[in-house]
N, C-alpha and C positions, 0 to 999 in steps of 0.2 A: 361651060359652067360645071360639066359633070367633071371635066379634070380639075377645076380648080378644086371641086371639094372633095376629090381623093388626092391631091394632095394637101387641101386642111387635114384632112381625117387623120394621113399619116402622119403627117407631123405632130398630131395630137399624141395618137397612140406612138409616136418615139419620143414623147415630153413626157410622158404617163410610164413610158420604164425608165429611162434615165432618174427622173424623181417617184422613187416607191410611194410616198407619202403625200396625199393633198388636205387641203381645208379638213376636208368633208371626211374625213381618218379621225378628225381631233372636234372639229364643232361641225359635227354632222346635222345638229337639228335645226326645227324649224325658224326658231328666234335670232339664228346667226344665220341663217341663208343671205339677208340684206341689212342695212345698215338702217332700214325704216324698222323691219320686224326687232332690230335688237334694239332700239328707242320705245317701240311697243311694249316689248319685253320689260323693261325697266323702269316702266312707268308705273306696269302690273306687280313690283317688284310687294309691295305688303301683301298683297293678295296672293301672292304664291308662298310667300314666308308662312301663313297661316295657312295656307293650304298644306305644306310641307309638315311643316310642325305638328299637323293633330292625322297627316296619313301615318296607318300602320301598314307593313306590308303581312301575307301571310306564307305557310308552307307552299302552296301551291304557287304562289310569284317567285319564291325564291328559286325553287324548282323552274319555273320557267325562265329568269333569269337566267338560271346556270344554260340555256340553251341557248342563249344571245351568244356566245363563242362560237368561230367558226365550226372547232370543232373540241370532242369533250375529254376530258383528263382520263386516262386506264385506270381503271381498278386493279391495282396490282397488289397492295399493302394488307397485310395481317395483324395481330396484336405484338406477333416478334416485333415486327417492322416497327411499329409504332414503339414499345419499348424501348429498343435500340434509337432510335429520335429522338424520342424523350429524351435521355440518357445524353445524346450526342450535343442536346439541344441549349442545355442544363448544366451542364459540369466542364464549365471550361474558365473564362476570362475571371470570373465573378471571384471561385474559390481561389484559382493561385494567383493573385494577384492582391484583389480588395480583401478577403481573408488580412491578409500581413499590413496593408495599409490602414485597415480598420481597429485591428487589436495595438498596434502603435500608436494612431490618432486618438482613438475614442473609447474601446471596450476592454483593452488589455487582454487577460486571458479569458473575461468573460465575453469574448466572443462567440465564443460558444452558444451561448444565451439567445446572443442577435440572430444567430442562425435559427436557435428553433421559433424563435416569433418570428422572422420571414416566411419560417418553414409552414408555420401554423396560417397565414395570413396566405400564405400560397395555396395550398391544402384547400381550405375552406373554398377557394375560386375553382382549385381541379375540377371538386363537385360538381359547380357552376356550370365549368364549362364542359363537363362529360355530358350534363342533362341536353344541352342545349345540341352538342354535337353529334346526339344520335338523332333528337329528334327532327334536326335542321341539318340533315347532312350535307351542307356544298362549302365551296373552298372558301366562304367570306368569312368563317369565324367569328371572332364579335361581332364584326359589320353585321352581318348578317341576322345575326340574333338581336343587336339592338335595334335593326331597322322593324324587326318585327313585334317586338313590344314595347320601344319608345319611340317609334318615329323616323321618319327620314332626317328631321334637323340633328337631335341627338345622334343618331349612326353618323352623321357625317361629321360631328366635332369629334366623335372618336375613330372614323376611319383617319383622321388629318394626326392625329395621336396615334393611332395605328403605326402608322406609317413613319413617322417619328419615329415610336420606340424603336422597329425593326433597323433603322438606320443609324440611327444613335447607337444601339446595340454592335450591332457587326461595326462601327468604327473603331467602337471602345476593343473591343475584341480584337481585331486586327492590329492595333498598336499597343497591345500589351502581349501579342505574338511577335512582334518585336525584341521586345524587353529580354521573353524566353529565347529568343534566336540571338541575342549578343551574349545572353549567360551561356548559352552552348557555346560560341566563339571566343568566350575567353575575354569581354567584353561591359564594356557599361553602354545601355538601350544609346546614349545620345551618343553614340562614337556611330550610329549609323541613320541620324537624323541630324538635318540640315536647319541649320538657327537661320533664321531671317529676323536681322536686329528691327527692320521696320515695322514688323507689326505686334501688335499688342504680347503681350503675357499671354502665355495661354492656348497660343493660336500660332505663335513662331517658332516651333518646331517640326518642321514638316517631316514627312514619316513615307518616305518612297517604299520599303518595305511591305508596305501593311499594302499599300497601295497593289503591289503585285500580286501579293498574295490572294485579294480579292477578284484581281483579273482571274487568277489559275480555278477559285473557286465559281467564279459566273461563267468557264467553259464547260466543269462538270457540271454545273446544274442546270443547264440549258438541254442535257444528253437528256437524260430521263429520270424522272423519279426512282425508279427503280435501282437504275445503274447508282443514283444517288446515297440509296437504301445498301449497297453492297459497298459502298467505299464508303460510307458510315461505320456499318459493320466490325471491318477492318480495323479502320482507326479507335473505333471504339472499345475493343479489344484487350488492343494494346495499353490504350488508355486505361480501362482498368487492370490492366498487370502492372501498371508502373503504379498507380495508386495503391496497390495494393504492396508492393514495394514501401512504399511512404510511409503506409500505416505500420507495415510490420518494423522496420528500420527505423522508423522515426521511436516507436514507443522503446526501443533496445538502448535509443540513445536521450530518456525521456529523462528530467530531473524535477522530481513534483517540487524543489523548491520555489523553481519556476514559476508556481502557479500561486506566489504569494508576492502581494496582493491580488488577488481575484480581481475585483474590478473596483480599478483606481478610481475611474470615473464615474461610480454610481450608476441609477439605474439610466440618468441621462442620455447619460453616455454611451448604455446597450440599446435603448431603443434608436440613441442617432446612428450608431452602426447598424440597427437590422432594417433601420429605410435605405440608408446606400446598400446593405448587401443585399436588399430584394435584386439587385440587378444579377444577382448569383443565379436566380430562379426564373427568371426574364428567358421566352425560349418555348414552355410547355404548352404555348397556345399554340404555336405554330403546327403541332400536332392537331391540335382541334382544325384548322385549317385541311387538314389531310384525310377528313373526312370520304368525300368527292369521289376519293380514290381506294378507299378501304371496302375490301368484298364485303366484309361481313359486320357493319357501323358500330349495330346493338350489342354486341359479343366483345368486338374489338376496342372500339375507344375507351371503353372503362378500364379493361385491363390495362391496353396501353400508356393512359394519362395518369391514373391514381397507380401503378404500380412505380413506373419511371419517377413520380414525383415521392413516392416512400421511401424510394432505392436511394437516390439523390438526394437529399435530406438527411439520411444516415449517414452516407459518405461525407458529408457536408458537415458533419457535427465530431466526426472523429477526425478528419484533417486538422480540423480547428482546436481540437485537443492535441493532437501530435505536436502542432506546427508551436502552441505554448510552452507546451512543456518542453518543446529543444532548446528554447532562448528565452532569455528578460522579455517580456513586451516590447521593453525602451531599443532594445537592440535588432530589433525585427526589421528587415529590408521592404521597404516599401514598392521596389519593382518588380524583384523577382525572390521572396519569400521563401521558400521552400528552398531552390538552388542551394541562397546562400545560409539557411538553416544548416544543411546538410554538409556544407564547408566548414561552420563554425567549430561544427562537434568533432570532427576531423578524419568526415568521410567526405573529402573534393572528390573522388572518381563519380560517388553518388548523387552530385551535383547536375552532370551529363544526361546519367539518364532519368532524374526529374526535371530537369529544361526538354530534352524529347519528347518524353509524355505528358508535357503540359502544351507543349505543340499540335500534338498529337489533338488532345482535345481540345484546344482551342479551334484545330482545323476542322472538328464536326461539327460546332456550336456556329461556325461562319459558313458551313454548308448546309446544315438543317435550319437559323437562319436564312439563308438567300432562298432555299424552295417557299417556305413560310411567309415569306414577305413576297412574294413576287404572285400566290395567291391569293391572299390578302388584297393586294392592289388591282388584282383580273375580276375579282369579284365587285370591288368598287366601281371599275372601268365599266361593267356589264350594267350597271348603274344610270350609266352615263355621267355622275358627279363627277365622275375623273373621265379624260378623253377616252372614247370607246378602243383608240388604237390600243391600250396597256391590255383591252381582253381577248384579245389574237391569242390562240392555243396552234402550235406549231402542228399540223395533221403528220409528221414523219414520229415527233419525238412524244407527240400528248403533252409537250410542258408549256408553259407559257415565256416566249423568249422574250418577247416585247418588254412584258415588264421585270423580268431578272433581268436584263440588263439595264434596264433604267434605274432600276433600285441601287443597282449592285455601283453603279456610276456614282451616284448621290453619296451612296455607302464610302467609295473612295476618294469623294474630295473630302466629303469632313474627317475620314481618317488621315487625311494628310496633314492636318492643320490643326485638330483640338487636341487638348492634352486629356488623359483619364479621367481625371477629377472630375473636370467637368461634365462631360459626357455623363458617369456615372451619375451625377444629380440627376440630372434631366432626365435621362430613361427611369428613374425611380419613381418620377412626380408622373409622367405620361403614363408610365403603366402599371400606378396605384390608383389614379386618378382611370384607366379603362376597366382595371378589376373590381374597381368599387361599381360601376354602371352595368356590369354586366353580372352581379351581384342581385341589385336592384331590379334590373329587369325579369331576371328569374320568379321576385315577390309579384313581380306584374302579371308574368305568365300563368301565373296557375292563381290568382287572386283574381283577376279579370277576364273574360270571355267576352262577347260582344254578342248580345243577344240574350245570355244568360244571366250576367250582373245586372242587378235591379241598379236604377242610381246613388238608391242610400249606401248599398254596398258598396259602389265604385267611389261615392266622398267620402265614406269612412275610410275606405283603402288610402286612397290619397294622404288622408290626416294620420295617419297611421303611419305613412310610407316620407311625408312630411318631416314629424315630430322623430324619426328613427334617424333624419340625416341630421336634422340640425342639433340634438343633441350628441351626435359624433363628432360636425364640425365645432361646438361649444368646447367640445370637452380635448378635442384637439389644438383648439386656438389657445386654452387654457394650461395646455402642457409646453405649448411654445412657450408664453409670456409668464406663466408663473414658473416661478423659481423653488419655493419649498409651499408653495396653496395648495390646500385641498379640499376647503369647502364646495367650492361649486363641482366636483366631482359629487359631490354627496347631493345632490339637485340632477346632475346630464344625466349619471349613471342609473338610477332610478326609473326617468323617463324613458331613455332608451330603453331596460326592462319591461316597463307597464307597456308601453305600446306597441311590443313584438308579443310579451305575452296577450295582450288584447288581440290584433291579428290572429293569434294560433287559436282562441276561443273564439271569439266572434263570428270572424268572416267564415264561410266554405269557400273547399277551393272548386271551381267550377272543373278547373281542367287537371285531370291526372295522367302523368307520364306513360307513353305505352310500353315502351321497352325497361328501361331504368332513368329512376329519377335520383335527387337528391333527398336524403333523410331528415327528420327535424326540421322539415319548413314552417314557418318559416324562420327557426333561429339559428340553422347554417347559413342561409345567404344575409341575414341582418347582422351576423357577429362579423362577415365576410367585410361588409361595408363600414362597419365601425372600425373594425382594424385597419385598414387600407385609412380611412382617412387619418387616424390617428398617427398612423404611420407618416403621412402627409407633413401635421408637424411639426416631425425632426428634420427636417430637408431647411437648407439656409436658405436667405433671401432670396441672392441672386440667380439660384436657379428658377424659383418663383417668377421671375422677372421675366428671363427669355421664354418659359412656358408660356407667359402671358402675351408676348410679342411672339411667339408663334401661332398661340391661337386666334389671335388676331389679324394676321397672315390669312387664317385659315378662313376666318369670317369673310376677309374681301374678298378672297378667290369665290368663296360660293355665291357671295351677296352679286356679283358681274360675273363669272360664268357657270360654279355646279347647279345654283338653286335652277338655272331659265333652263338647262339639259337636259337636269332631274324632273322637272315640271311636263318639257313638251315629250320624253321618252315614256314621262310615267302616259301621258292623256294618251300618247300616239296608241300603246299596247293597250290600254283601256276599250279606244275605240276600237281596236278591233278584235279585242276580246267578244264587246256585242255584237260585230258584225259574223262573227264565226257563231254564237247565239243566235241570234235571229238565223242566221241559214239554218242551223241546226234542226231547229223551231218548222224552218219552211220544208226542209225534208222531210222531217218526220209526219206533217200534214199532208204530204203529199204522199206517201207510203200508206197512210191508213184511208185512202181513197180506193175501194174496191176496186179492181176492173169488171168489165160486166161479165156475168155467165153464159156459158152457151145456149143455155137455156133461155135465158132474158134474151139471147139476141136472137135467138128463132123465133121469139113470141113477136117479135118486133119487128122483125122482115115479115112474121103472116099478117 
C-alpha cells in the first residue's frame, strides 16, 4: 500500500509541473469547489447582488487587498517618472493620426477647439484622480476607488470598462503604428495588412504588424517597471525633439489662409471631434495606477498627473494649429497626417523623421499602456472578480507577468482585425463613461462618512447627486436629437446649477483630504460629470450598441462567476478578520492577568 501511494503522490506532483495551472489558480473558492455548492451559490444569487451592491470597501481592505499577491510591486518611481509616463502615456496614437481624421471629417481647423474641451474634460478628472491616488495608494486605480465609495457592483461594471479601454486603446495605437511605419517605407498602411474578403467591413483587415509590435512591447514590460521608466525616457525624448521639429517647421511653412473657414462644421462638429479625440488623452490614469510603486504618493502623483496632463494639452493644441494651417482641412490625410503635410508643402525628407517620431511615441503610449493595464487587472484579480491567477507579482522582476501578458494577448487579436475608427468610438464612450463615475464618487467621498452623515444628509446627498446626473444626461440626450433647440437647456442647465450650488451650501463635507485634495468641491468634480456625459452625446449609434453588448457580457460573467468569488473571498477575510480580533481580545486578557508576587507566595506557603 505504502508503494502504491508513493507512486500516486509522484505522479501527482509530475501532473502538477508538467500543467503550472489548476482549477483552484482561477475558481479557487468556496462555491466552485462542487457542483452542489455552485447550485447553492446560485440560488443565493439576489441575496449576494444586494449584498454586493450596498458593500463599501475601506483604505484599510484595499491596503490589505494589495497583500493578497504573492509578492508586492518596488517602489522605485518619482514625480520625473511619473511625468515622463504621463507624457509617454498621452501623446501618441490620438494626436498624429485622429488630429488629421478629425479636422477632415468633422472640426476642420477648429480642431483645435475639440482639443481644448477634451483637454478641459480631462483636466477636471486629473484632479479626481490625483485625490483619490494619494489617498488610496495601490495599483487598482479607479477600481479601487470606486469600490470604495460606490460599491463592489459599480467597481466591477467599471473594472469590465477598465479593461476595455486599456485594450481597445493599445490596439487602436498599434495599427496606427502601422500606418507611421508604411509612411516611413515609402508606403500606404494596407500594402502591409492582409484583406480577408470573408469577413465584415471593418474587421478584414488584418494587421500582423501591430501584432508584433505588441509582442516586443509585453517582453519589456514583464522586465520591470523601472527598466520600463528608462526605455520610456528614451523614447520620450526623442519624441519630443521631433515634435518640437513639427511645431517649429510646420509654422515656417504655415499659410493662415488655410484657416478660412474656421469651422465648417459648426459647433456640432467640434464637440463630435473632442468625444472621438478624448482618446488623445486616454493613458493618464495608468499613472494613477502606479501609485503602489511611487516612494513618495503625496509629493509625487500631483506633480506627475496635473503637470503631464498641462504639458500634453499644450502640445496638443499647437499640433492642431500647425497641422491646419499647412493644408485645406479637405486635403488633410486621414492615416498619417503630418507625414503627408509635410510632403505637400515640399519638405518629403521631413516626412521621415515625423513618421520616426510618431513611432517613436506611439511606442511609449503602448508600453505605459501595457504596465497600466496589467495593474489595473492584478488589482481586480486580488478581488477575486477576475481569477486570482491575473494577481501573481513575479518575486524576481516585482511586475505582474500573468496579467501583461494576458492583456497584451487580447490587446493583439483585436489589433489584428478592427479598423481605427471604430476602436476609437468605443474607448471614448468606456472611458467617458469611467471618468464621469470616478468624478461622482469623489462627491460621495468627502459628502458621506459612515457614522458621521446623519440620514437626512445622506437623502439629501443622494437627491442632489441624483438631479446633477440627470440633468447632464437631459441636456446630452438633447444635444444629440436636437438639431438647432435650445429651450430645454434653459430648464437642464439651471438645475445642474441649483443643485451643485445647494450641495456646496448645505451639506458639510465630513471627510477632508490629508495630503492634497481637489479644489472647488463640489463644482470640480460635478462640472467633471457633466462634461464627460455630454461629451457622451456626440459619439454615433453604433458604438453605443457594442458598449451595450459588452456590458452585458460583463453582467453574465459576474451574475455565474465574479459576483459568487467576490462574495465567498469577501466573508472568507471577514471571518478571519474576527478571528485575529477575538485572539487579539484573548491575549490581551491574558497579559493583564498579574502573575503572583513573591511576596503573596511566601504568605501562602506560611
Amino acid at each position: 500500500m505504502g508503494g502504491v501511494n508513493e507512486v500516486s503522490g509522484g505522479g501527482s506532483s509530475s501532473q502538477r509541473r508538467c500543467c503550472l495551472c489548476t482549477k483552484d489558480d482561477f475558481l479557487p473558492e468556496e462555491s466552485f469547489k462542487s457542483w452542489g455548492n455552485y447550485a447553492t451559490a446560485l440560488r443565493q444569487t439576489p441575496a449576494r447582488v444586494v449584498n454586493r451592491v450596498f458593500t463599501r470597501s475601506s483604505l484599510e481592505k484595499e491596503i490589505e487587498v494589495k497583500m493578497r499577491s504573492e509578492h508586492q510591486m518596488k517602489k522605485t518611481l518619482n514625480w520625473w517618472d511619473l511625468i515622463w509616463f504621463g507624457m509617454g502615456a498621452v501623446i501618441g496614437a490620438g494626436i498624429f493620426v485622429l488630429t488629421g481624421q478629425e479636422a477632415h471629417d468633422n472640426a476642420g481647423p477648429a480642431v483645435v477647439l475639440s482639443y481644448v474641451v477634451s483637454g478641459l474634460s480631462a483636466l477636471l478628472s486629473v484632479f479626481c484622480y490625483t485625490e483619490f491616488a494619494i489617498e488610496i495608494p495601490v495599483a487598482g486605480g479607479s477600481f479601487a476607488y470606486l469600490r470604495v465609495e460606490l460599491g463592489d457592483f459599480v467597481a466591477f461594471v467599471a473594472a469590465g470598462n477598465i479593461i476595455l479601454e486599456y485594450v481597445v486603446s493599445g490596439a487602436a495605437v498599434a495599427r496606427s503604428w502601422t500606418s507611421y511605419f508604411a509612411t516611413l517605407c515609402n508606403h500606404k498602411p494596407n500594402d502591409f495588412r492582409i484583406l480577408v474578403h470573408n469577413l465584415p467591413d471593418g474587421y478584414n483587415e488584418l494587421d500582423p504588424i501591430a501584432v508584433g509590435v505588441i509582442i516586443i512591447i509585453c517582453i519589456v514590460a514583464v522586465m520591470s517597471a523601472k527598466g520600463s521608466s528608462r526605455l520610456n525616457y528614451i523614447a520620450s525624448i526623442i519624441h519630443m525633439v521631433v515634435i518640437a521639429f513639427i511645431i517649429i517647421a510646420g509654422f515656417m511653412k504655415a499659410d493662415i489662409k488655410n484657416y478660412t473657414p474656421f469651422a465648417p462644421f459648426g459647433a456640432r462638429g467640434i464637440f463630435r471631434a473632442s468625444a472621438v479625440l478624448f482618446f488623445a488623452y486616454v493613458g493618464f490614469d495608468a499613472v494613477a495606477t502606479m501609485a503602489e510603486e511611487t516612494k513618495n504618493p503625496g509629493k509625487d502623483i500631483p506633480i506627475g498627473l496635473v503637470g503631464s496632463m498641462v504639458i500634453s494639452t499644450t502640445i496638443y493644441c499647437l499640433l492642431a494649429v500647425v497641422l491646419s494651417m499647412m493644408q485645406p482641412y479637405q486635403q488633410i490625410d486621414t492615416d498619417a497626417p503630418f507625414s503627408r503635410a509635410f510632403e505637400m508643402v515640399g519638405l518629403s525628407w521631413a516626412q521621415y523623421i515625423v513618421a520616426a517620431g510618431a513611432l517613436k511615441g506611439m511606442t511609449s503610449v503602448l508600453l505605459v499602456n501595457s504596465v497600466g493595464q496589467a495593474r489595473y487587472l492584478t488589482h481586480i484579480a486580488r478581488t477575486h472578480m477576475m481569477p486570482p491567477w491575473f494577481a501573481n507579482v513575479d518575486p524576481k522582476t516585482g511586475t505582474p507577468i500573468n496579467a501583461t501578458i494576458s492583456m497584451l494577448a487580447a490587446t493583439a487579436v483585436i489589433a489584428l482585425f478592427s479598423e481605427l475608427d471604430i476602436l476609437a468610438n468605443l474607448l471614448s464612450i468606456s472611458t467617458l463613461f469611467i471618468f464621469m463615475l470616478v468624478a461622482m464618487a469623489l462627491i460621495v467621498r468627502r459628502y458621506y462618512v459612515t457614522g458621521e452623515t446623519t440620514p437626512k444628509q445622506r437623502n439629501q446627498l443622494i437627491i442632489f447627486i441624483v438631479l446633477i446626473l440627470i440633468s447632464s444626461i437631459i441636456t446630452s440626450a438633447y444635444w444629440g436629437i436636437s438639431k438647432n433647440g435650445w429651450i430645454l437647456y434653459c430648464v437642464t442647465v439651471p438645475i445642474w446649477f441649483i443643485s451643485t450650488g445647494a450641495l456646496w451650501l448645505f451639506l458639510p463635507q465630513p471627510r477632508k483630504p490629508k495630503v492634497w485634495g481637489v479644489p472647488l468641491v463640489p463644482w470640480i468634480p460635478s462640472a467633471s460629470v457633466a462634461i464627460n456625459i455630454f461629451l457622451l452625446g456626440s459619439i454615433d449609434k453604433q458604438s453605443f450598441i457594442r458598449f451595450g453588448i459588452w456590458t452585458f457580457v460583463l453582467l453574465v460573467y459576474y451574475v455565474f462567476f465574479g459576483l459568487h468569488a467576490s462574495y465567498d473571498t469577501a466573508a472568507m477575510y471577514e471571518a478571519k478578520a474576527l478571528e485575529d480580533k477575538a485572539y487579539d481580545k484573548a491575549e490581551e486578557g491574558s497579559s493583564q492577568i498579574a502573575p503572583p508576587t513573591a511576596k503573596s507566595s511566601s504568605a501562602t506557603a506560611s
